[in-house]
DRENDREN-28745 format. One record per residue (C-alpha): x, y, z. Coordinates in steps of 0.25 Angstrom, whole numbers, padded with zeros to 4 digits, always signed. Layout:
N
XYZ;...
end
This chain:
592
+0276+0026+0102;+0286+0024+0090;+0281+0020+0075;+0281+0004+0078;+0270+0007+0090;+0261+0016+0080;+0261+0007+0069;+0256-0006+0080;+0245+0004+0085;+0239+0008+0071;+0239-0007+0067;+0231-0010+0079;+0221+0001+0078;+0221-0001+0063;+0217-0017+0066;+0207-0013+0076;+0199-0004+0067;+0197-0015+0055;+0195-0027+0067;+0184-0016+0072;+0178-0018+0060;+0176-0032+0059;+0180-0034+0043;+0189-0042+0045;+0187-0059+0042;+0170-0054+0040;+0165-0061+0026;+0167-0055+0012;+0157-0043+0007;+0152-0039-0003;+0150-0024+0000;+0167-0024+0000;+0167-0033-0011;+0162-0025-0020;+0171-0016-0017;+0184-0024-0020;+0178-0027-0032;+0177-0014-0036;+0192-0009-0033;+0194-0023-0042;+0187-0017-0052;+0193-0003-0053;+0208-0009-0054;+0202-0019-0064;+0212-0029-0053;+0208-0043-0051;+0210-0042-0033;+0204-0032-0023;+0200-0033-0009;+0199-0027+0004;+0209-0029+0012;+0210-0029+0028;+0222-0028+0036;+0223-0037+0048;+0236-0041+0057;+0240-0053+0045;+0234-0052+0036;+0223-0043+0025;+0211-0050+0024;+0201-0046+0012;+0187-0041+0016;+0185-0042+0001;+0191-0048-0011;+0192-0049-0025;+0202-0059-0033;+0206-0064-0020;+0204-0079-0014;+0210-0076+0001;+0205-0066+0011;+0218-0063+0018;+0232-0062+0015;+0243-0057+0025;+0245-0043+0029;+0260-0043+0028;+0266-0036+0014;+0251-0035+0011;+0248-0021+0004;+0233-0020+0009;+0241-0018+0023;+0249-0007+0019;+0237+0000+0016;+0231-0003+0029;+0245+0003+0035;+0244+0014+0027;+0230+0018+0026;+0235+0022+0009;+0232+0017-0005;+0243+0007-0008;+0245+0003-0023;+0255-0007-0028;+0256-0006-0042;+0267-0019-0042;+0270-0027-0030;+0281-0034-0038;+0288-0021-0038;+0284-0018-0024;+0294-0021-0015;+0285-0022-0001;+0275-0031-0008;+0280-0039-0020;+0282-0049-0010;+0270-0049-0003;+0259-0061-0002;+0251-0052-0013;+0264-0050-0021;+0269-0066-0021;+0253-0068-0025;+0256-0061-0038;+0247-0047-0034;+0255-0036-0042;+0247-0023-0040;+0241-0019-0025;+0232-0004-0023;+0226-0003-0010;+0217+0006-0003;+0215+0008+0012;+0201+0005+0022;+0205+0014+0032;+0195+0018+0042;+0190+0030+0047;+0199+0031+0058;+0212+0028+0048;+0214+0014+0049;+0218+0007+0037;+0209-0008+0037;+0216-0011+0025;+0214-0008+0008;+0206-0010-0004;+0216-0018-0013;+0217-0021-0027;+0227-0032-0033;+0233-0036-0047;+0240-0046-0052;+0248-0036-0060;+0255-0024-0057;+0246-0010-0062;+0246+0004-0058;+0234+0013-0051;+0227+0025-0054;+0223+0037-0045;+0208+0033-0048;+0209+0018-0046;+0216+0021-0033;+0204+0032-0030;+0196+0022-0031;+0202+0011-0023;+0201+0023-0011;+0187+0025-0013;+0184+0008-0013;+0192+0007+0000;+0184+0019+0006;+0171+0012+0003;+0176+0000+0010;+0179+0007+0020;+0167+0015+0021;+0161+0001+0021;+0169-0006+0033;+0163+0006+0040;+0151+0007+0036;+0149-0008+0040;+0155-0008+0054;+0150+0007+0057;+0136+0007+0051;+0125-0001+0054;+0134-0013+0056;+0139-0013+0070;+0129-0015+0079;+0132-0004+0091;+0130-0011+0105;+0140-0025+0100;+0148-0019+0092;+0147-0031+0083;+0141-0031+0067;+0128-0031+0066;+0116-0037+0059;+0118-0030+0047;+0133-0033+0045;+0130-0048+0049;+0119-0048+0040;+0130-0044+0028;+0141-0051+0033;+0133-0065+0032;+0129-0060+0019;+0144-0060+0015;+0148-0073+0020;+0136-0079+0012;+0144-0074-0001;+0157-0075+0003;+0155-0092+0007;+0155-0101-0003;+0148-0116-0005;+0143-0122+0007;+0151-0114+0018;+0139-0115+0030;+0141-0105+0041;+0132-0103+0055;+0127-0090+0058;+0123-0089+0074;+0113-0078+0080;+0116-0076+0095;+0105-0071+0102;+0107-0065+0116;+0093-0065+0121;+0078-0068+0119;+0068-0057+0117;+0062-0057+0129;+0075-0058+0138;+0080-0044+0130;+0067-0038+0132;+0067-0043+0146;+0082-0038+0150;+0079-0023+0140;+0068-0020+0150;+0075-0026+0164;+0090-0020+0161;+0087-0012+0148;+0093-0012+0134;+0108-0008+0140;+0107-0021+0145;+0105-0028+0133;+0115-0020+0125;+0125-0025+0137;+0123-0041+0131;+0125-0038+0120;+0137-0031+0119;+0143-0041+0130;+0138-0052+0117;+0146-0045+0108;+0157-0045+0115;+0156-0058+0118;+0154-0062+0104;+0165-0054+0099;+0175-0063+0107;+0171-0076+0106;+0170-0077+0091;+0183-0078+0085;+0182-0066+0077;+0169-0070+0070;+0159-0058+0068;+0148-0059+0079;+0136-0049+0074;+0125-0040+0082;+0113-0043+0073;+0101-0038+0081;+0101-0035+0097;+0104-0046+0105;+0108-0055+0092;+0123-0060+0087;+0126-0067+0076;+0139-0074+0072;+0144-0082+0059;+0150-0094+0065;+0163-0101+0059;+0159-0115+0062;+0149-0123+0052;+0148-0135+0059;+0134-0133+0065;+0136-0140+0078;+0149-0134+0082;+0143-0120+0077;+0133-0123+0087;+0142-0127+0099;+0150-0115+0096;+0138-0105+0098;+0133-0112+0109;+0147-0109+0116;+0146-0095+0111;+0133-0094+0117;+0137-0096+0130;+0148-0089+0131;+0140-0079+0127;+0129-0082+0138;+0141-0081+0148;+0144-0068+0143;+0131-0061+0144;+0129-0069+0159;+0125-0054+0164;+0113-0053+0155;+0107-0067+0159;+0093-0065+0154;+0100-0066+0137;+0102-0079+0133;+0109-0081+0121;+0106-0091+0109;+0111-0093+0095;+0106-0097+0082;+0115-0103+0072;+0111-0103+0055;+0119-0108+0047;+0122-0102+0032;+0130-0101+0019;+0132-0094+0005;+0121-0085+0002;+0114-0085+0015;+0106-0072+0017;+0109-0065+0029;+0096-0062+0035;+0092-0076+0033;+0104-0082+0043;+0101-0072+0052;+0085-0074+0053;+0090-0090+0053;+0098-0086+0066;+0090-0079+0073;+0079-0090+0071;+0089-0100+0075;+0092-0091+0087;+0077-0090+0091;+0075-0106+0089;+0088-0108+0098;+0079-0099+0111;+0069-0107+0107;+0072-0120+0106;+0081-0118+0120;+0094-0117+0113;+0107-0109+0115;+0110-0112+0098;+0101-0117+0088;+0104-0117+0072;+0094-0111+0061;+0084-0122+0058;+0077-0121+0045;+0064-0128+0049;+0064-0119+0061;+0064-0107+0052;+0053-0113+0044;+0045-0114+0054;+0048-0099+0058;+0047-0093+0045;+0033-0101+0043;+0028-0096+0056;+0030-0082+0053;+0024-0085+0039;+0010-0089+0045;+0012-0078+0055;+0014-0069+0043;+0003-0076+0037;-0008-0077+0047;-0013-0063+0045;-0016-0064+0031;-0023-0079+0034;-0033-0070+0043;-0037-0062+0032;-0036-0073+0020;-0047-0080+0016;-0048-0096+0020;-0033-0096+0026;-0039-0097+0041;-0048-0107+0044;-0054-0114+0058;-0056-0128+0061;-0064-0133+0072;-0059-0146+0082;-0071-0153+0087;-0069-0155+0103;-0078-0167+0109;-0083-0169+0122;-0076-0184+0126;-0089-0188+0135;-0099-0186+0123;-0091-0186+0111;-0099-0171+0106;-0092-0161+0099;-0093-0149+0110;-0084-0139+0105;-0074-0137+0093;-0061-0130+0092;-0057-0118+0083;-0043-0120+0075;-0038-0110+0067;-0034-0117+0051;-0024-0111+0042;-0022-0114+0026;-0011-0104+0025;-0011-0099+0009;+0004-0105+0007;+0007-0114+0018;-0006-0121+0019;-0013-0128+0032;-0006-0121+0044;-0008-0128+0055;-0013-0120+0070;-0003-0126+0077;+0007-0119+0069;+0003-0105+0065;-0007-0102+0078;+0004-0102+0088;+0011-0093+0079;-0001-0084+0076;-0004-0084+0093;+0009-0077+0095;+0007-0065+0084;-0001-0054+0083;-0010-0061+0074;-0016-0070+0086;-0028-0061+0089;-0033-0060+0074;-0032-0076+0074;-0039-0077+0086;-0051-0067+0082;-0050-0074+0067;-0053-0089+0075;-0063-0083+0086;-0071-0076+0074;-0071-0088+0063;-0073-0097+0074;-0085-0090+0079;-0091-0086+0066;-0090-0102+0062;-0098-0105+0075;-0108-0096+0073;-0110-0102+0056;-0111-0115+0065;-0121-0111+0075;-0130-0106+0061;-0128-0121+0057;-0133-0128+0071;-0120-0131+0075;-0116-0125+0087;-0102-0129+0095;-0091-0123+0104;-0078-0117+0098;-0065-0118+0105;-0055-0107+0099;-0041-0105+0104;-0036-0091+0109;-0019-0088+0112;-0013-0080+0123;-0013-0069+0115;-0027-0067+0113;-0028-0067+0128;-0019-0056+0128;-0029-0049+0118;-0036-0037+0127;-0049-0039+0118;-0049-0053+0117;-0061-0057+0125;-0069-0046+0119;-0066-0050+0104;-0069-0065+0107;-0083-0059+0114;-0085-0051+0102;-0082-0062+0091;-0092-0071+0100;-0104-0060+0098;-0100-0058+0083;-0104-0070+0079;-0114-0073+0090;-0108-0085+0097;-0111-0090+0112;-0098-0087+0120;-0100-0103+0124;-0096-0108+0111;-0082-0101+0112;-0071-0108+0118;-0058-0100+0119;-0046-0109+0121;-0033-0105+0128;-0021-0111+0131;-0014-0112+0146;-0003-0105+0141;-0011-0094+0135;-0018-0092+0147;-0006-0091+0156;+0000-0081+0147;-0005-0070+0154;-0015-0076+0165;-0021-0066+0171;-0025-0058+0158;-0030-0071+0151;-0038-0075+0163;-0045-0060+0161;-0049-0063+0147;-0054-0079+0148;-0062-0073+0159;-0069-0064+0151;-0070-0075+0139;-0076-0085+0149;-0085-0074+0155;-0092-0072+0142;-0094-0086+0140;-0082-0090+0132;-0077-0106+0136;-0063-0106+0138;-0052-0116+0137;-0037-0119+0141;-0031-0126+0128;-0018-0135+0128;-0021-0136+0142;-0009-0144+0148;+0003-0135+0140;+0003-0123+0148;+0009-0118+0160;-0006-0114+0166;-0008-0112+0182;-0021-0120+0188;-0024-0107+0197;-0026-0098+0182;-0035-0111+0176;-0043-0110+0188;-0046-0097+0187;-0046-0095+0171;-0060-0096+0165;-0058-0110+0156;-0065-0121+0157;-0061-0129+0147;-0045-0136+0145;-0040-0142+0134;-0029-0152+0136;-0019-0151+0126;-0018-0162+0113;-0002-0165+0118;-0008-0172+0131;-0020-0179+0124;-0011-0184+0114;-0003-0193+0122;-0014-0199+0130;-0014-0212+0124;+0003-0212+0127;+0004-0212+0140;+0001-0211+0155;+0006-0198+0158;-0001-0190+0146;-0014-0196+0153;-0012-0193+0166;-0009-0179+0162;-0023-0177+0154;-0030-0183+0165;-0024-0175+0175;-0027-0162+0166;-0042-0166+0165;-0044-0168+0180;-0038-0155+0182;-0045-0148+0173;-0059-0153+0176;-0055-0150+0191;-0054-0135+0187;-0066-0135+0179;-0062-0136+0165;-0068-0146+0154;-0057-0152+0147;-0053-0156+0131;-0043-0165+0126;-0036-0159+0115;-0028-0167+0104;-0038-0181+0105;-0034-0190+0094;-0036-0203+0099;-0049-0212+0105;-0040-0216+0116;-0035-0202+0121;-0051-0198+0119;-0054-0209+0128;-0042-0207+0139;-0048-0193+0140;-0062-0196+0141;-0058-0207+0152;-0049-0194+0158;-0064-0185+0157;-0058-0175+0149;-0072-0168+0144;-0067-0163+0128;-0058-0167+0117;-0054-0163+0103;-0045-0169+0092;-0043-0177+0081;-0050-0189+0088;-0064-0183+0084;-0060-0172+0074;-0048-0164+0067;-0051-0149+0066;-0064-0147+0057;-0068-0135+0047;-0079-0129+0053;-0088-0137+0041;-0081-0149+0044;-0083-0146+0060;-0098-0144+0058;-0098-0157+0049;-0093-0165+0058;-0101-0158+0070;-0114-0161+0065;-0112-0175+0059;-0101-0183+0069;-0106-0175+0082;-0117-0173+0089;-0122-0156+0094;-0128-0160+0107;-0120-0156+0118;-0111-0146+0107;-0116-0133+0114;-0109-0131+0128;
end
């Protein structure tokens, strides 16, 4: 192999070891910065940068007294020194016969001292340069300490590509080096420069869970690496990051929003194509958008929210939405929140629904709503923060609060003469509770209350969650005398053979079909058709949601047996309810 041949090899084992690192074209940082502007300082120079040598050209990963990022390689000292892996000091490129007519020479750079990045295994990647405008000599312990700033660059490099920045099962830079590689575009970009940041997420929760326990976690790491790959190809030489296990991210070139989108969406399923093996993952994206001084961990929790609303919502891409992530910090917040409402004096609070009977027009039963005046946020409303709530660990203790200060206010009643059924609601997860029947028994003895004036309301969907063990528990309920009832009937997916057999007798029609009743033909056929249904099975039924004297009348005309809403009364205060118990409504008949 003769010199010519040598010197070919080396140069393409010296360019894969700096392309394996990934430096070169990635934003501005201040952790090398601070580091050229130190070398500046100590030769009291007005330029310094580190310098990389590619094919053509040196590009600068950091810069001082410079306005370009690249300059071409050829006659260009900061290769030299790449070459020869050795300081290289120019005290006068006019006097220098290889360089005075170089593109650095003609610009009017007199003086040139460079030292070498060389990696462990004896590549050079390229130098840490000084330049002058006028010609000047060095000294031992400038040049010293040159060595020493080009080590610490180097020790750098490594640290960031070897330690804790490349994610093992990819290959690819992790969260932490996206994390302070968007940190670095934010200061490097200037005015209103707006960039898309996009999160790829390969799969769902449940389907990773679902293929771990099938095929096992080899299985998984096998996406994912296919992924990378993947990514690695049709990028164009942009970065594409391993920020958590099943997650990419990529900053995007394009700005324009919907193009941005079209182009992800291809990627996407290309991307699907590749991973055809591992049908079960089904990639989506979320895209944020972003400038100067965006905080990294703020785009990145704004992509992955956009990636959850994109699953969601049924979508292969969605874009960050603000008002979306309102809504999702304000849920957390109350979720946060609602612990400390339990304890706080004054910030929970019930309020009672009067349900009539429609043949006698007499209040025979009241439903329990939960109230929250939240310290900060004010009047929270129990379509909002409930469903939230039901879905956390804090749904037993709202539960047992309700049942208790619901029971409590129906036993101050019954000292008053004013005795009346309660309707209060539980979730699926209460039903999933192994002491459930017994704690609602017990809060029914504490306070001395006839199981016959606690109604228990369940929804279809709760119910069918897990049939066989909820029909366990409303059977015990209903064997110790408790009513129960199935509420939004209508919304559910419930099988006629389970409400034969569960223990209800009483259905709730949901407000969304009552509501319509005075519209058209359809919505009426469909009550009708619930109420005869219902009464062939056993059940007595209510009409939620009754706001008009024309729907009260269509479902009286229809023999529905109950109804509640605004028609006869907004959710009362218990004084308020007791007000407007004695003095608008009869007793007689109150007591079932």
């Amino acid at each position: 192999m003769d010199e010519r041949q040598m010197i070919k090899i080396e140069e393409a084992n010296r360019l894969d070891a700096l392309y394996n690192l990934d430096l070169l074209d990635t934003p501005v940082s201040e952790i090398f910065d601070r580091i050229t502007r130190m070398a500046s300082l100590i030769f009291n120079l007005p330029i310094a940068a580190v310098s990389l040598t590619d094919v053509d050209r040196q590009w600068f990963k950091s810069r001082v007294g410079v306005d370009h990022q690249t300059i071409p390689r050829d006659r260009a000292p900061c290769a030299q020194v790449a070459e020869s892996t050795d300081v290289l000091v120019i005290p006068d490129m006019a006097k220098d016969d290889c360089y005075k007519y170089s593109p650095l020479g003609k610009s009017g750079i007199r003086f040139y001292a460079g030292a070498p990045l060389v990696t462990r295994d004896g590549f050079g990647l390229g130098a840490l340069c000084v330049l002058g405008t006028l010609p000047r000599e060095t000294t031992t312990e400038e040049i010293a300490s040159l060595t020493d700033l080009a080590a610490m660059v180097m020790a750098q490099i490594e640290l960031q590509h070897a330690f804790g920045r490349i994610d093992p099962i990819s290959g690819l830079p992790n969260r932490t080096q996206f994390l302070d590689d968007i940190s670095d575009i934010g200061q490097d970009d200037t005015g209103d420069i707006q960039r898309f940041a996009v999160l790829i997420d390969l799969a769902e929760t449940k389907q990773i869970d679902h293929l771990s326990r099938v095929l096992g976690p080899a299985e998984i790491d096998r996406g994912v690496r296919e992924a990378a790959r993947f990514l690695r190809t049709k990028l164009d030489g942009r970065t594409a990051y391993h920020i958590s296990a099943t997650q990419f991210a990529v900053v995007t070139t394009e700005r324009v929003r919907e193009k941005c989108i079209d182009d992800v969406t291809a990627l996407l399923l290309g991307l699907q194509s590749a991973l055809s093996f591992q049908f079960m993952m089904t990639p989506v994206a979320g895209m944020a958008p972003f400038g100067a001084g965006i905080d990294p961990d703020d785009l990145l929790r704004a992509m992955g929210s956009a990636a959850q609303d994109a699953r969601l919502n049924g979508l292969q891409v969605d874009v960050f939405s603000a008002e979306s992530d309102d809504r999702h910090r304000r849920s957390f917040r109350l979720l946060q929140d609602f612990d400390s409402a339990l304890l706080a004096d004054g910030q929970l609070s019930l309020v009672f629904q009067p349900r009539l009977s429609l043949a006698t027009g007499q209040c025979v039963a009241t439903e329990v709503l939960l109230h929250w005046y939240h310290s900060e946020l004010g009047s929270i409303s129990p379509g909002e923060f409930v469903p939230i709530i039901e879905s956390s660990t804090h749904v037993r203790d709202m539960t047992s609060w309700v049942l208790d200060t619901a029971l409590r206010q129906v036993r101050s009643w019954i000292k008053q003469g004013l005795t009346v059924p309660i309707s209060v609601n539980v979730s699926s997860a209460n039903l999933e509770e192994e002491d459930f029947v017994e704690r609602v028994i017990v809060a029914l003895l504490r306070y001395g209350i006839h199981p016959s004036l606690l109604e228990l309301e369940v929804t279809e969907s709760a119910v069918m969650k897990d049939a066989g063990a909820a029909l366990q528990k409303l059977q015990a309920l209903a064997d110790a005398g408790i009513t129960l009832s199935i509420d939004d009937f209508g919304t559910g997916y419930s099988s006629l053979s389970y409400l034969q057999r569960l223990p209800t007798t009483v259905v709730k029609i949901d407000q969304s079909f009552v509501r319509n009743l005075d519209v058209g033909e359809r919505d009426e056929s469909l009550v009708r058709s619930m109420i005869a249904l219902s009464h062939d099975l056993g059940y007595r039924v209510v009409a939620d949601g009754v706001e008009t004297a024309q729907a009260a009348d269509a479902l009286t005309d229809m023999g529905c047996d109950e109804a509640q809403g605004y028609l006869y009364s907004k959710p009362l205060t218990a004084r308020s309810f007791q007000h407007w118990f004695v003095q608008d409504r009869t007793c007689q008949g109150c007591v079932r």
